[in-house]
LUMTI-434502 format. One record per residue: x, y, z of N, C-alpha, C in turn; residue in three letters. Coordinates in steps of 0.05 Angstrom, whole numbers, padded with zeros to 5 digits, always signed. Layout:
<titors>
XYZXYZXYZala;...
</titors>
This chain:
<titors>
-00568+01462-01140-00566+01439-01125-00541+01423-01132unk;-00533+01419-01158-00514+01406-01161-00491+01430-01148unk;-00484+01443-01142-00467+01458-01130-00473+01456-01108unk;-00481+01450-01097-00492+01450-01065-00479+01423-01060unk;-00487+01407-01073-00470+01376-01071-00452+01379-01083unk;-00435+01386-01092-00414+01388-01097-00405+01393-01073unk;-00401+01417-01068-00395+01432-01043-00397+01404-01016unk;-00422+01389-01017-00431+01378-00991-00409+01352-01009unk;-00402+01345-01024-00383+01325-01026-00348+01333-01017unk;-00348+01357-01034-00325+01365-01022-00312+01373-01000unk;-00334+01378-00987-00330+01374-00949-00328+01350-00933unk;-00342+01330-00943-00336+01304-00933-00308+01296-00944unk;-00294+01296-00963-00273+01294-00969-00258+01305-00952unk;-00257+01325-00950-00236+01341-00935-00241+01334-00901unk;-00269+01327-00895-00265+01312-00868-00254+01290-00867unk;-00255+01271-00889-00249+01248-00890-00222+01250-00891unk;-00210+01265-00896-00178+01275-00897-00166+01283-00878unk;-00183+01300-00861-00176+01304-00835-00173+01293-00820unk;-00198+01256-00816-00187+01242-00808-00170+01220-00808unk;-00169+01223-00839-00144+01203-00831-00119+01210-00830unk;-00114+01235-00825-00096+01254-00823-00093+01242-00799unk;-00113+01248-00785-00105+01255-00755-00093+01229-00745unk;-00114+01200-00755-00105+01183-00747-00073+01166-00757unk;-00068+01189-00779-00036+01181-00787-00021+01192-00758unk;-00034+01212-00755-00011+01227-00728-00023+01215-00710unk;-00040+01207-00696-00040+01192-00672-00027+01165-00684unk;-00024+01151-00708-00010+01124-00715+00011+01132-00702unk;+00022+01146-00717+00052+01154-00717+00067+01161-00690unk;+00045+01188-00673+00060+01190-00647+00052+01164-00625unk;+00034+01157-00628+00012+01140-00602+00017+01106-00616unk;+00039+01102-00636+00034+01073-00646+00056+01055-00618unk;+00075+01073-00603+00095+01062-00598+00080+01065-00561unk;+00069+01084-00555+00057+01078-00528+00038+01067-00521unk;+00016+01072-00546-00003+01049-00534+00012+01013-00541unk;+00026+01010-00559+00035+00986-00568+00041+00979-00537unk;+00062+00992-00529+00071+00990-00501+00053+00986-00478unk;+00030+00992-00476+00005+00994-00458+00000+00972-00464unk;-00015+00967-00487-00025+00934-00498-00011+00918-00487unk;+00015+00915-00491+00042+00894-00485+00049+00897-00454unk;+00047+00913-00443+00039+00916-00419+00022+00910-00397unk;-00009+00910-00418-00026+00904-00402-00030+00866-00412unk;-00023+00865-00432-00020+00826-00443+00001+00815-00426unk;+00025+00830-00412+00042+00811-00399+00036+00814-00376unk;+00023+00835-00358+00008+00835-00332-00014+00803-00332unk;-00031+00803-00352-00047+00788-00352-00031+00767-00355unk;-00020+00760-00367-00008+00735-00381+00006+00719-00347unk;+00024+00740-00341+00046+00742-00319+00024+00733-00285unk;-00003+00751-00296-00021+00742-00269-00043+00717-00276unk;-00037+00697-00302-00050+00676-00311-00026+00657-00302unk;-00004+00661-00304+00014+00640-00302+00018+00641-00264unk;+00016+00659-00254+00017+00662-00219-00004+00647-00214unk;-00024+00648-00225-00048+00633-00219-00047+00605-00227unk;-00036+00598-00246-00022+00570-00256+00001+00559-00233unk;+00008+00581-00220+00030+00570-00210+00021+00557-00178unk;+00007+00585-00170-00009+00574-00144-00030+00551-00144unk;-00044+00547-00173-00059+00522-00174-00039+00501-00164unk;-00022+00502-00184-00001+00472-00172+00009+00472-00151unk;+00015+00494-00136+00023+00489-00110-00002+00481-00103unk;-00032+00488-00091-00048+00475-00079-00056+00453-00086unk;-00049+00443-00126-00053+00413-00114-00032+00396-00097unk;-00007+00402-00103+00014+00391-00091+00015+00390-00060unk;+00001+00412-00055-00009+00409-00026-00022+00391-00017unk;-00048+00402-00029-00071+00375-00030-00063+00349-00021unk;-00042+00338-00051-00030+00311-00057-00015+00300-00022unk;-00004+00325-00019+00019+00326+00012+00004+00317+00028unk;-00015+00335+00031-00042+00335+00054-00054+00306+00054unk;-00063+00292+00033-00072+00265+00031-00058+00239+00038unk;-00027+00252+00028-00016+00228+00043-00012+00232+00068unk;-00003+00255+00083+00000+00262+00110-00023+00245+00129unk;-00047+00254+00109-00075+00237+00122-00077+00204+00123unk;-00070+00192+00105-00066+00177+00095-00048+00149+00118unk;-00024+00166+00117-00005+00167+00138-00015+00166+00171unk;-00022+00190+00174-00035+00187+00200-00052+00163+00210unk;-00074+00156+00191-00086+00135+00185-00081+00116+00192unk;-00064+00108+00176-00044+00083+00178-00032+00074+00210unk;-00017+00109+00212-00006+00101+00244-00032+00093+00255unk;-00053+00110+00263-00084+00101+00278-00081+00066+00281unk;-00085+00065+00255-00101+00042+00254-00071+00013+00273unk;-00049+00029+00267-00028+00010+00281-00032+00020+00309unk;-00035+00040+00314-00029+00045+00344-00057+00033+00356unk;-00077+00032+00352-00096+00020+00360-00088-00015+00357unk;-00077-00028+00341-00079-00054+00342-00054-00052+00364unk;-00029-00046+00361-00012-00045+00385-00026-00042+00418unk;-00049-00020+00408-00052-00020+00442-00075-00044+00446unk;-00088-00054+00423-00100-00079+00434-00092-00103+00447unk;-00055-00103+00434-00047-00123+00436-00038-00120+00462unk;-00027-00097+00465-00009-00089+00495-00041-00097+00509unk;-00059-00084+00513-00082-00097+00534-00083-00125+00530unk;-00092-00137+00507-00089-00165+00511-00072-00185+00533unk;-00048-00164+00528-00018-00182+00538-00021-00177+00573unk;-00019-00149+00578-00034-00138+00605-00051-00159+00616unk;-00076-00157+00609-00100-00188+00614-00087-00202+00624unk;-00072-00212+00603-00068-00248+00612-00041-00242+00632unk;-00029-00221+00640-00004-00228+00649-00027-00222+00678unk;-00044-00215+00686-00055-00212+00715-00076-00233+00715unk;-00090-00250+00702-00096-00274+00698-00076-00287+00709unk;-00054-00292+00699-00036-00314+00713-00028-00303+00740unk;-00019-00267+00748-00017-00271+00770-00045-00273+00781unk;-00070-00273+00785-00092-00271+00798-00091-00312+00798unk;-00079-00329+00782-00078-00352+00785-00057-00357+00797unk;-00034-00355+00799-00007-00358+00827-00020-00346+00854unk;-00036-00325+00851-00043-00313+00873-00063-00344+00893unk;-00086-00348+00872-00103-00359+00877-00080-00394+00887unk;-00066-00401+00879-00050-00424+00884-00039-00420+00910unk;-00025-00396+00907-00017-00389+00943-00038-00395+00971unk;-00059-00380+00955-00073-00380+00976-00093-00410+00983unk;-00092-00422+00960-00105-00457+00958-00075-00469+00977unk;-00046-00461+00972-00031-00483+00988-00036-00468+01021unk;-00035-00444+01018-00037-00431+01045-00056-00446+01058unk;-00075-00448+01053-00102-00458+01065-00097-00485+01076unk;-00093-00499+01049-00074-00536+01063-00065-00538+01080unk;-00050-00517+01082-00023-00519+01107-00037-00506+01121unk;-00052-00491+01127-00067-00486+01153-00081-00505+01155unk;-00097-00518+01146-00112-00541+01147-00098-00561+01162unk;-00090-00564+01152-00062-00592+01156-00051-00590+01188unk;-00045-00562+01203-00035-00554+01211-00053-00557+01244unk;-00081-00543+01233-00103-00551+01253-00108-00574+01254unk;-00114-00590+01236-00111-00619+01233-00101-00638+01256unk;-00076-00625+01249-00058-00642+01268-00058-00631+01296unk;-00057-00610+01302-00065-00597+01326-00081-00608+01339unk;-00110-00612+01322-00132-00628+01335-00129-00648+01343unk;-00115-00670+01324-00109-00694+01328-00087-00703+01360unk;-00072-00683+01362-00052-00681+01378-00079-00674+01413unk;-00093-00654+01407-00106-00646+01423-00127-00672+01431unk;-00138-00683+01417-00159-00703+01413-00136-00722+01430unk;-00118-00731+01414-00098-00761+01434-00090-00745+01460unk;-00084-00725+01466-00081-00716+01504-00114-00715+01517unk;-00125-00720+01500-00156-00714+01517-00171-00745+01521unk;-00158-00761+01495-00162-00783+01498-00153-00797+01527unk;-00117-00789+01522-00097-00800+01553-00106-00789+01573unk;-00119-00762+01570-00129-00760+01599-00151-00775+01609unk;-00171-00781+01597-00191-00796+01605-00184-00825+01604unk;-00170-00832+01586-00159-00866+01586-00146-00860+01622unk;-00130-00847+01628-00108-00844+01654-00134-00845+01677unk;-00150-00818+01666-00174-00820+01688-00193-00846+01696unk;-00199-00862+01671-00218-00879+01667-00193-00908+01692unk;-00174-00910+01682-00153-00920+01693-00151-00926+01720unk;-00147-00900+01724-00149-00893+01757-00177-00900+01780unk;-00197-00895+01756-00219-00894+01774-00224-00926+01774unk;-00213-00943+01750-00221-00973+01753-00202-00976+01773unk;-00182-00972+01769-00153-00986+01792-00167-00980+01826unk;-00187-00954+01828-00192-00949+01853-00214-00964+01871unk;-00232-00971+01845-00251-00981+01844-00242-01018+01848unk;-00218-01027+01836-00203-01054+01835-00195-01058+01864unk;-00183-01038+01871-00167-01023+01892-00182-01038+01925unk;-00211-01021+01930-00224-01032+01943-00230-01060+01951unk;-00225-01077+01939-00216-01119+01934-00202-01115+01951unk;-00205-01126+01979-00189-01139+01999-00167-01158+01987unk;-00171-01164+01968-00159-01199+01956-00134-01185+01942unk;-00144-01155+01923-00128-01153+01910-00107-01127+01924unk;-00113-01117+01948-00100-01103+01959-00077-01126+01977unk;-00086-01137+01986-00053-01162+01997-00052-01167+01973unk;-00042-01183+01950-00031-01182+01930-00009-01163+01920unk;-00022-01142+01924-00001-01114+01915+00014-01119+01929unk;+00002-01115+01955+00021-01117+01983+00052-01135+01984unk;+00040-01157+01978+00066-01185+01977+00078-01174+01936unk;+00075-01171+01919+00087-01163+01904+00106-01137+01904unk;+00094-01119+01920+00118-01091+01927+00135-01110+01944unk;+00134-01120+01968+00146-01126+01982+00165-01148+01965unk;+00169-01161+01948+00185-01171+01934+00198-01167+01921unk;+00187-01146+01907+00200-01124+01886+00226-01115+01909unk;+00212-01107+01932+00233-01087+01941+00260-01110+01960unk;+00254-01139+01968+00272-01160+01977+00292-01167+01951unk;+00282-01164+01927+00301-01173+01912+00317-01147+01894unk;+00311-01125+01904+00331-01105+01903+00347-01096+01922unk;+00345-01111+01947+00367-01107+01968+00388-01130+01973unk;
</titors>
């Protein structure tokens, strides 16, 4: 038995030799390509951590862009709405005043038609008056007329009238 372990020690040795044999020659050939792989695959990563650092800041800077753009827009809104309140306001009252010149025209128009019939009437009323005053006139003078007393009268007054124009 002690030979047997012996033996079973001295084989582990010699495995144990084998591998670190082996792993001197994979050190030695495989130290410079995998190094290279490692360093390869650390600056991929590294290279696609910083792309991703990089695109973060652009989207906040976007963002930031985007907010004031909004911001901005806003602002115009809220002016272009008070502008067009004011433009309606101003609108209003400028047809207010003409719907009041309008309304004035048509208050003097009216006067003057008024005024116009007015006087028409008045004019119409005094020939309707003269005609009946003329008629009323005539019919007393015809009615006067009939007076024996006052028909010679006329008579000797024409006839005078007409001796002291010859």
């Amino acid at each position: 038995m002690a030979m047997a372990e012996g033996h079973h020690t001295l084989e582990l040795v010699w495995k144990g030799f084998n591998i670190l044999l082996f792993l001197a020659i994979v050190y030695y050939f495989g130290k410079r390509p995998i190094g290279e792989a490692f360093r390869s695959f650390f600056l991929k990563l590294t290279e696609n951590l910083e792309g991703s650092e990089k695109e973060l800041k652009q989207a906040k800077e976007a963002l930031e862009k985007a907010k004031l753009e909004y911001e901005d827009a806003k602002r115009r809104h809220v002016e272009q709405i008070k502008l067009a309140e004011q433009t309606a306001q101003q609108i209003k009252e400028e047809e207010i005043n003409k719907v009041d010149e309008i309304v004035i025209r048509i208050k003097e128009k009216a006067r003057e038609s008024i005024e116009l019939e007015t006087k028409k009437a008045k004019e119409e009323l005094l020939r309707y008056g003269m005609q009946k005053a003329k008629e009323l006139a005539i019919k007393k003078l015809a009615e006067d007329f009939q007076n024996p007393d006052l028909q010679r009268r006329y008579i000797e007054k024409s006839i005078r009238k007409m001796e002291a124009r010859q």
